[in-house]
C-alpha positions in Angstrom: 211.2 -23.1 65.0 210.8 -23.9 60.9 213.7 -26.1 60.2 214.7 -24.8 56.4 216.5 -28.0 55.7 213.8 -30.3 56.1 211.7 -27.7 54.1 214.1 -27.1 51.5 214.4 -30.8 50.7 210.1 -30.7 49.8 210.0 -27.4 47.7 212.3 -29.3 44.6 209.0 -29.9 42.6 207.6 -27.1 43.2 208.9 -25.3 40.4 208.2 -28.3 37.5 204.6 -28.1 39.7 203.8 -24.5 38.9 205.3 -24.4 35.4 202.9 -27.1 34.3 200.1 -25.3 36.4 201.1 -22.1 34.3 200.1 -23.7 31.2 197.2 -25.0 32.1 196.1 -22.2 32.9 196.5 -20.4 30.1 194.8 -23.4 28.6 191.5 -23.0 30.3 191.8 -18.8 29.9 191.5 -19.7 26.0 188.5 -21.8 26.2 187.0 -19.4 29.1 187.6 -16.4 26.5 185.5 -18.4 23.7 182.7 -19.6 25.6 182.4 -16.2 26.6 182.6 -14.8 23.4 179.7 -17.6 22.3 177.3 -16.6 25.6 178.0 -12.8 24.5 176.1 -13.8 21.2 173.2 -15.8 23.3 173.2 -13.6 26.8 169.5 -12.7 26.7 168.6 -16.6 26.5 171.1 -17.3 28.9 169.6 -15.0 31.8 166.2 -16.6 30.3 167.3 -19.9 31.1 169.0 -18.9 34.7 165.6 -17.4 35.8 163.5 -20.3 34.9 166.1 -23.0 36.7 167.7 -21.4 39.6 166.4 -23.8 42.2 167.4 -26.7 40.0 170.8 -25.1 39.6 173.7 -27.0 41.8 176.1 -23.4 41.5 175.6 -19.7 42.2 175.9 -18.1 39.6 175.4 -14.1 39.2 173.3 -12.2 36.8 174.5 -9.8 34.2 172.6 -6.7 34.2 175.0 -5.2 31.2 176.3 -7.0 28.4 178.7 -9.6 28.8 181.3 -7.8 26.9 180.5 -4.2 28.4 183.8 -1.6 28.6 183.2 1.5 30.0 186.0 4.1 30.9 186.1 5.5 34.6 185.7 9.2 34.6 188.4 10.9 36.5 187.4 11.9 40.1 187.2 15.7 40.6 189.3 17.5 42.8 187.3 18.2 45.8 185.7 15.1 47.1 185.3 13.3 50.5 186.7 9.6 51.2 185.9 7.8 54.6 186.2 4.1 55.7 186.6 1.7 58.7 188.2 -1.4 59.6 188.3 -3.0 63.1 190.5 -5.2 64.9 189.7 -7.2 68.1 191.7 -8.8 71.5 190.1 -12.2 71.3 188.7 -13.6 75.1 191.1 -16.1 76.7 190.9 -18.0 79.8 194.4 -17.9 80.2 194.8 -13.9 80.3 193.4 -12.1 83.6 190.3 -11.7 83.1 187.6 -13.1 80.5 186.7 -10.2 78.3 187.2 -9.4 74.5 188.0 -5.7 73.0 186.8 -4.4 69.5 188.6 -1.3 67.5 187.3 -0.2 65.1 189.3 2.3 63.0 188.3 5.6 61.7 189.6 7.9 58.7 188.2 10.7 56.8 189.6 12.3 53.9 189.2 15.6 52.4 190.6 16.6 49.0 190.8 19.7 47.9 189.0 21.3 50.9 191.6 22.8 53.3 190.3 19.9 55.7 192.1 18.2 58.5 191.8 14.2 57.9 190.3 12.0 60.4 192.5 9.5 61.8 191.8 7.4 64.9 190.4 4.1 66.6 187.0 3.6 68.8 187.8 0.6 71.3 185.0 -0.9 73.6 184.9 -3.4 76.1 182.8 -6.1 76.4 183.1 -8.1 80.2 178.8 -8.3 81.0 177.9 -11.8 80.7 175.2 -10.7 78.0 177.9 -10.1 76.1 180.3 -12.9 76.4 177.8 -15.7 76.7 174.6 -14.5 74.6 175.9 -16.5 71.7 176.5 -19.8 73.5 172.4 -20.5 73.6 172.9 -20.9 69.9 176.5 -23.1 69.8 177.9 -20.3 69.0 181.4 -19.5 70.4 182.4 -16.4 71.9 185.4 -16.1 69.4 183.4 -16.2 66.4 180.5 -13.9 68.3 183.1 -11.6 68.5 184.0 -11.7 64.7 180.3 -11.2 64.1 179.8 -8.0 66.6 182.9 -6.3 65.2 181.0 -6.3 61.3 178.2 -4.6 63.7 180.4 -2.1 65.0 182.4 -1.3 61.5 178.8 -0.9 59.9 177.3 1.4 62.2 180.6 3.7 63.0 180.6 4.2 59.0 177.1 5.5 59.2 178.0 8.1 61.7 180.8 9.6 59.9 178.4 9.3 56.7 176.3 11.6 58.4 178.5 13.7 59.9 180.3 14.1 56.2 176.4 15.3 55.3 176.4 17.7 57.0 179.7 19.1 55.8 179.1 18.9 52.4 175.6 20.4 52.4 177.1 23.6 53.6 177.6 23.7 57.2 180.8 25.5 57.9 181.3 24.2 54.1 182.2 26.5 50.8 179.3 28.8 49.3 179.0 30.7 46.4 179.0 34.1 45.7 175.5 34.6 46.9 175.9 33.0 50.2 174.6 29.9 49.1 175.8 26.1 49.9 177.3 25.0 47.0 176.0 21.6 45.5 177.2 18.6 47.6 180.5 17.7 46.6 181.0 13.8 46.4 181.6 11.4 49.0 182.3 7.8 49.0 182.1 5.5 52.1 184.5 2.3 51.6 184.9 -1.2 53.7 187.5 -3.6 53.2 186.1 -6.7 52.3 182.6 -8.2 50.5 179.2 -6.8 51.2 177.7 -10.4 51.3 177.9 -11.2 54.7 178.4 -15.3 53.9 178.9 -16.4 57.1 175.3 -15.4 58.0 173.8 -18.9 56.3 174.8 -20.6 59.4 173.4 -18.7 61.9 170.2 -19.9 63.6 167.3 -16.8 62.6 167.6 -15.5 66.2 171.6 -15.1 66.0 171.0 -13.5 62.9 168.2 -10.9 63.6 171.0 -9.9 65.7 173.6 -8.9 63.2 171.8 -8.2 60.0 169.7 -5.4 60.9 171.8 -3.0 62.7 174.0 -3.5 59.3 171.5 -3.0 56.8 170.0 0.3 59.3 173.4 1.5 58.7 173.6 1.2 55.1 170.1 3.4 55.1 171.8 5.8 56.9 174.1 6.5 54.2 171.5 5.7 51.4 169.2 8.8 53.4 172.3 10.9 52.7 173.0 9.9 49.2 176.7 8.6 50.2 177.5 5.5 47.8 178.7 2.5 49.9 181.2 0.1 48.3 182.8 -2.7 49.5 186.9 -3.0 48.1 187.4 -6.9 47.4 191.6 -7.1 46.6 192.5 -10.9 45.1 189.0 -11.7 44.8 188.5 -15.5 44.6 184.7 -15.4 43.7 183.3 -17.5 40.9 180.4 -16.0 40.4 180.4 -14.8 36.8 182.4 -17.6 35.6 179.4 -19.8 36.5 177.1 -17.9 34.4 179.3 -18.9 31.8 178.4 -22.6 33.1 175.4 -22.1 31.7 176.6 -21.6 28.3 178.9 -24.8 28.5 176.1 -26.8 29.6 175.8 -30.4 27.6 172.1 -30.2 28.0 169.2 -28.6 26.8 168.2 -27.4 30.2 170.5 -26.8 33.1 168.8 -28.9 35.7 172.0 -30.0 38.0 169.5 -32.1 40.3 168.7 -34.1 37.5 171.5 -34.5 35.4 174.4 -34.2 37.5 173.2 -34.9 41.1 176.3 -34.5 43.6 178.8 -33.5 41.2 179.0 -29.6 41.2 182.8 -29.5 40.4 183.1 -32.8 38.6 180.3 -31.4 36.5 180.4 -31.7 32.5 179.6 -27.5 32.3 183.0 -26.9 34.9 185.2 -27.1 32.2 187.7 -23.8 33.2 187.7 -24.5 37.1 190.1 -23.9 39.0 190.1 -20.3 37.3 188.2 -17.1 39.2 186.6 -14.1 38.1 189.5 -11.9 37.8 191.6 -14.2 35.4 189.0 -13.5 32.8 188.0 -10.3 33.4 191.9 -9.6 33.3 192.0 -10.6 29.8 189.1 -8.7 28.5 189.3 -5.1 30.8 192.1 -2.4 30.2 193.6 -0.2 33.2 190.5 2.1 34.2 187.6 0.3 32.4 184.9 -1.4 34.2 182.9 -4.3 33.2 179.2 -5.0 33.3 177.3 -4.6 36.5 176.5 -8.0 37.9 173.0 -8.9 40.4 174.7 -11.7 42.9 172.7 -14.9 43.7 173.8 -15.8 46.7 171.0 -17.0 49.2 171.3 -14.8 52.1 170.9 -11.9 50.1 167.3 -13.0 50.2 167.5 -11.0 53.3 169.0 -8.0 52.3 165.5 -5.9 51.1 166.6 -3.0 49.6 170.2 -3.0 50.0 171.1 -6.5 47.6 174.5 -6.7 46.7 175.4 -6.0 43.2 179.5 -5.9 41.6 181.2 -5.0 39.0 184.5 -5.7 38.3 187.6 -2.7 37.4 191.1 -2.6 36.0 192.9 -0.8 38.5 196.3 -0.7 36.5 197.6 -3.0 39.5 194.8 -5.9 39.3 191.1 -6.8 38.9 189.3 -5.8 41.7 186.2 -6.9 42.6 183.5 -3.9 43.9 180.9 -4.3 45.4 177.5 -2.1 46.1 174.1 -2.0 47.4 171.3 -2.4 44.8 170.1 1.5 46.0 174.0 2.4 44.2 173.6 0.5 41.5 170.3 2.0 40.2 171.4 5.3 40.7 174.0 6.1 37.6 175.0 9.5 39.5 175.7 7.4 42.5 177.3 4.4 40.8 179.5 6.5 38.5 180.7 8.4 41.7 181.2 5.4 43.8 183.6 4.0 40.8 185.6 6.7 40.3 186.2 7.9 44.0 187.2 4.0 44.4 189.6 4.2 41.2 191.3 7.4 42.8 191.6 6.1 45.6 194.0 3.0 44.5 196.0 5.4 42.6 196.3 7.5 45.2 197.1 4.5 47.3 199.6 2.7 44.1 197.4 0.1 44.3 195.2 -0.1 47.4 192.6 2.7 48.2 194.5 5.1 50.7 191.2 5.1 53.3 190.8 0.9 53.8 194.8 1.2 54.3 194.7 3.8 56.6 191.5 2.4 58.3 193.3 -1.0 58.9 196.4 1.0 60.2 193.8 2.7 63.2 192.3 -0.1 63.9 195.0 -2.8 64.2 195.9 -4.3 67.7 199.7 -4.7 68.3 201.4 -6.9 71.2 202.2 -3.5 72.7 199.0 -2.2 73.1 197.7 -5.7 73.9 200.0 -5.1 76.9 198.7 -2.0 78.1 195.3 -3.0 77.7 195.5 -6.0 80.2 197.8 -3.4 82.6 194.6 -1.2 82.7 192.6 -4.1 83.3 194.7 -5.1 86.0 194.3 -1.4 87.4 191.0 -1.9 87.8 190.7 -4.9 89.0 193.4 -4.1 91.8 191.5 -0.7 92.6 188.4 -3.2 93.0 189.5 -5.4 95.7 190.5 -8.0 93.3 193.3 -10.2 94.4 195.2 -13.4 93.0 195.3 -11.5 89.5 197.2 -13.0 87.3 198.0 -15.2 84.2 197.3 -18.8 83.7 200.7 -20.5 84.3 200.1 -22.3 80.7 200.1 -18.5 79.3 203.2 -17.0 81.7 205.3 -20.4 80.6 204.8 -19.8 77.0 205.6 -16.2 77.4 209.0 -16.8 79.1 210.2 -19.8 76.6 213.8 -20.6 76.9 213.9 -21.4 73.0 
């Protein structure tokens, strides 16, 4: 139980704490705005200077594809168009619960607009109890939490693709409107969404044999939308990446060439080019987009990317009226201008729609979450089962039935 009184007497500086934090911020947001201003004026030698010394760089730092200082007005998505996304939620393993297995849901929704359409709204749960399952990831020290984590991306991925293609088919005319000569009409647009980054960061850890065996089912998903010309974006709300900042880096850089390893070995924040941390993307871009503008399309650096082929992550970041959101995209949606400026718009209208978050990833999230409720009926079914097996001594740990019956 928090006891407010003892935390009451340690939030006094708080206030004197963020007011001084407030100005310093706007401090670095000034000298942020005019070294952008100055790498606007020298961008081309900039992304010179980035190719020749990435290894040598101790940062990530994004390329611009667009200029620095790029503005460009979302159009308006039209009225019939097609919006589908998934989220999942899991019931973690425990040794203390009856039995040692781990449950994934992963949340569906589909929806129409303008298209006398039913939405889809619903959950896909799976099981996993086969040793395979629980213990495949312990040969790599991996846990079977985190395993878990990793398989639930899997399933998110691959469930998108097969509504992608089942949306296919409904826009290019099965059961679908026609025109006056009994013809499909052209596909009306589609946008698949997922909550979160496309970069898959936690992947850099993973030994290559853990890897090969979460990567690739993701990417064949993403072709599977990229065969039916459906834009994939991923929705990043309070976005904490640094990642065009530190292009800036290379602007504020003492030295005539940007060589980290040489000149400032083990100090990547202490550096003399960090001169606007602690601030992230969206403070800047804040200052220099209006409500429905985007700004330049960026080409992300991080490393695992290396493994992404076809499908490398590029963003962009957009004034949704709300806040700066970072979006991002396969490299397939961002050389496609039909497909990005689709992918853009649908997102736009869909955090209007939403008063601020995109209506699918909400709805998504709302399928796929597990509450204590159902937690409970999931372990009463196991217990079923287990019963209806022969099982006996089924039970709790006494740890688990202690804590649930807490006199407190």
């Amino acid at each position: 139980m928090l006891d407010l009184m003892k935390l009451a007497r340690q939030m006094q500086g708080i206030g004197q704490h963020l007011t001084e934090e407030a100005a310093a911020t706007r401090q670095r947001l000034e000298l942020a705005q005019r070294i952008l201003a100055q790498a606007a004026e020298r961008q081309t030698d900039l992304v010179t200077m980035q190719q020749l010394w990435r290894e040598r760089l101790g940062f990530t730092a994004a390329e611009p594809l667009e200029l620095l200082d790029t503005q460009i007005e979302l159009a308006t998505a039209p009225a019939i168009h097609t919006v589908f996304a998934t989220d999942g939620s899991q019931i973690a393993p425990s040794h203390h619960e009856i039995a040692y297995c781990y449950l994934i849901n992963v949340g569906r929704v589909v929806l129409h607009y303008g298209q006398n359409r039913h939405p889809l709204l619903d959950s896909v749960p799976e099981v996993f109890y086969r040793p395979e399952d629980l213990y495949i990831s312990r040969q790599w020290g991996i846990r079977t939490e985190e395993w878990m984590g990793y398989r639930r991306t899997v399933s998110e991925a691959v469930v998108l693709a097969e509504l992608g293609e089942v949306v296919a088919r409904w826009g290019d005319g099965e059961g679908g409107a026609q025109d006056s000569q009994n013809s499909p009409l052209t596909p009306f647009p589609r946008l698949a969404m997922v909550d979160g980054s496309l970069i898959h960061w936690f992947l850099e850890a993973l030994p290559t044999e853990a890897r090969e065996q979460i990567l690739p089912p993701i990417l064949a998903a993403w072709q599977r939308l990229r065969a039916a010309r459906i834009p994939l974006v991923g929705y990043l709300s309070a976005a904490r990446s640094g990642e065009s900042m530190n292009f800036l880096r290379l602007q504020s850089c003492p030295y005539l060439a940007p060589d980290c390893q040489t000149h400032c070995p083990g100090q990547i924040e202490q550096a003399p080019c960090q001169v606007f941390s602690p601030l992230r993307d969206t403070a800047l871009w804040g200052l220099v987009l209006e409500p429905g503008q985007r700004g330049a399309i960026w080409r992300s650096s991080a490393k695992i990317l290396e493994g992404y082929g076809d499908h490398h992550v590029y963003f962009c970041y957009v004034h949704m009226g709300a806040e700066i959101a970072r979006v991002e995209f396969p490299a397939w949606v961002a050389e496609d201008v039909e497909l990005l400026d689709t992918a853009l718009s649908l997102t736009l209208t869909q955090v209007q729609k939403g008063y601020g978050y995109p209506v699918a990833l909400a709805e998504a999230h709302n399928q796929a979450v597990v509450r204590g409720a159902d937690r409970a009926r999931f372990f009463a079914l196991l217990e079923q089962q287990m019963i209806r097996a022969g099982l006996r001594n089924i039970g709790t740990s006494y740890k688990e039935a202690r804590k649930r019956g807490s006199i407190a």
